[in-house]
Residue, then its C-alpha position, 0 to 999 in steps of 0.5 A: x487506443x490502449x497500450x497493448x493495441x497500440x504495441x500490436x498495431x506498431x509489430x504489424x506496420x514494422x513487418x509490413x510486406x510489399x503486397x501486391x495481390x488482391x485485397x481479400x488476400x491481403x487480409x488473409x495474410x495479415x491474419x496469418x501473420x498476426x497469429x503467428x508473430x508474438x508482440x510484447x504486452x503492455x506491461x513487458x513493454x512498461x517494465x522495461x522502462x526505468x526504475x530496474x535495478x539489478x540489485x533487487x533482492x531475489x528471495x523476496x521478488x521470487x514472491x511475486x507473480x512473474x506477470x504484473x499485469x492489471x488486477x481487478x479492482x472489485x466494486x469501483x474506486x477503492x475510497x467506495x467500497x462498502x465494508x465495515x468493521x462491524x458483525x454485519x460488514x466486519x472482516x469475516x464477511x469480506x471474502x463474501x463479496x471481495x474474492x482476493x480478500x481470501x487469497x493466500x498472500x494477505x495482510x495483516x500477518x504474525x511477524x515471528x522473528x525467529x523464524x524470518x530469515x535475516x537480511x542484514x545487507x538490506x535497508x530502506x532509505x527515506x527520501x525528502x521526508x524532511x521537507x513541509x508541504x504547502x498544505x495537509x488535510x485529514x479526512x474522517x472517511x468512516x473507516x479511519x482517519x486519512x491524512x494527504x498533503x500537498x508538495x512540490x513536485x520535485x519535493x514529494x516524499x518518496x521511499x527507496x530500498x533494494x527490496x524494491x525495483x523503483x522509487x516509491x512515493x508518498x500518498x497518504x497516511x491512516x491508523x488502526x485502533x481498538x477497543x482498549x490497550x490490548x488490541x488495535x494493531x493490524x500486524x504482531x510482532x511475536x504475537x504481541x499486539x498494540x493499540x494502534x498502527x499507523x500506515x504510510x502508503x507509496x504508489x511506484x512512481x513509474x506507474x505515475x499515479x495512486x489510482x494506476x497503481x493499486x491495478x499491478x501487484x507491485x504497486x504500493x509500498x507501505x511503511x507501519x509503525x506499532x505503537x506503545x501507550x503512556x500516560x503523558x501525550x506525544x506532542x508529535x501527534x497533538x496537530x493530529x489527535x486535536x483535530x479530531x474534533x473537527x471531523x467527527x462525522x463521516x466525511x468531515x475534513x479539516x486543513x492542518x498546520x503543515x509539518x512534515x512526514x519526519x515529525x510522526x514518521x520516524x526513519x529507520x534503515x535498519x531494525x524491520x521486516x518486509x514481506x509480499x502482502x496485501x491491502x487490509x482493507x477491501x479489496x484485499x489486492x496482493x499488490x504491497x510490499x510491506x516495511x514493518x518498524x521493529x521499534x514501537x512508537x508512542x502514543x498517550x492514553x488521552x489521545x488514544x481515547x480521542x480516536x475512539x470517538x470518530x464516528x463510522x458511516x453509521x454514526x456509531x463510535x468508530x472503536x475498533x477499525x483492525x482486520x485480524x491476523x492471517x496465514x502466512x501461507x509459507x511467506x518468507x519474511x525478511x529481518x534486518x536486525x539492528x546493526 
């Protein structure tokens, strides 16, 4: 039994009333009472549970549906969408078969900072990112190159902010190139773009897991960083970038030498902007609250070019895996400046 039936079965027992009339009428009178009393639906149920918190920022949940029941997730499992990058799958035809992918809340988008509104009282706080994990694993799914691992339960990295109602916890990182240096990156800051992205994506702990939450439309957070190129190589990211050439072909993984979140994701409180978005992959959801760093990591030239020559699920070079920017829509961005 579901939870909402579960939730309606519990009002009819709690009202029961002594019957003592026949059996026809007795069912005549359950159906009367089911019509006219209003039982909590399963979502008013779960979100009255932990993880509320007074101090959420009204600006930007005022962003949000006031409902978060489940979404539909088109087409199965995420990790089994057919979509691409190319002319015949790339980000123009999506709308074609994923109907939120022409929604008006979508990702990625032009950060303009002038007009973001600041919010200098807000942070975001990152919690156990230090910690190595047992294993770490990166996978070449056609489509970019996804990085998961395995702690501890109580170790799990997880993020926190005011800008968010619940912990947030740590499911998998992945990048987005280009071409060349002068494009890659998803998100713009000030209509600059970069030649790579990289994203860190949180499912909402009282939803307890990946698969459950990308159904709400509070369901993820994710964390992403630009990236500036240099001649010399960012020894943070060689575990990564070496390990591409095991894992050319779609579908091919390989284990790395565990190190934790903090060597290539550095921490910031401060310098970004968050704003209500979506997916920028297919199916598009509008479920992600988007932490955008200010400050630009680095990558070199070497290891940029090293990206390129993952293959897609056609057995091409996988050169270019971005979705170009789109309207803001009337979105209000937050800026925390720098303190």
């Amino acid at each position: 039994m579901d939870l909402e039936a579960a939730v309606r079965t519990s009002c009819v027992r709690s009202s029961r009333m002594t019957v003592f009339l026949a059996s026809a009428f007795l069912v005549l009178l359950i159906s009367l009472f089911n019509s006219s009393y209003s039982c909590p639906t399963a979502f008013e149920s779960l979100s009255n549970g932990t993880g509320s918190n007074e101090g959420l920022n009204a600006r930007l949940t005022r962003q949000i549906h006031t409902s978060a029941s489940p979404l539909p997730i088109e087409g199965g499992g995420l990790t089994e969408l057919e979509f691409g990058y190319k002319a015949k799958d790339g980000p123009a035809t999506w709308p074609n078969k994923f109907r939120w992918c022409s929604k008006n809340k979508q990702s990625p988008i032009n950060i303009n900072l002038d007009s973001s509104e600041v919010a200098d009282e807000e942070t975001i706080f990152f919690q156990n990112y230090n910690l190595i994990p047992q294993q770490i694993s990166i996978v070449n799914n056609g489509k970019t190159i996804n990085l998961a691992g395995t702690w501890n339960p109580e170790d799990r990295p997880f993020i926190e902010s005011s800008l968010l109602e619940d912990e947030y916890v740590f499911e998998a990182l992945h990048f987005h190139w280009g071409r060349n240096e002068n494009e890659g990156s998803e998100h713009f800051i000030n209509g600059e773009s970069y030649p790579l992205e990289m994203h860190l994506v949180h499912f909402k702990r009282s939803y307890r897991s990946f698969p459950r939450s990308v159904n709400y439309i509070d369901g993820l957070a994710v964390l992403s960083y630009v990236f500036e190129v240099q001649q010399e190589n960012n020894h943070h990211f060689n575990e990564i970038i070496e390990a591409t050439n095991r894992i050319q072909n779609v579908k091919a993984q390989a284990e790395l030498n565990p190190f934790s979140l903090h060597h290539v994701a550095r921490s910031f409180h401060n310098d970004f902007v968050s704003y209500k978005g979506s997916l920028t992959t297919p199916p598009c959801n509008e479920i992600v609250t988007w932490f955008v760093s200010l400050k630009p990591l680095k990558i070199g030239v070497e290891q940029l070019q090293k990206l390129r020559r993952l293959k897609d699920d056609d057995g091409d070079l996988l050169v270019k895996n971005f979705r170009p920017v789109q309207p803001l829509h009337g979105r209000e961005i937050l800026f925390v400046p720098k303190y």
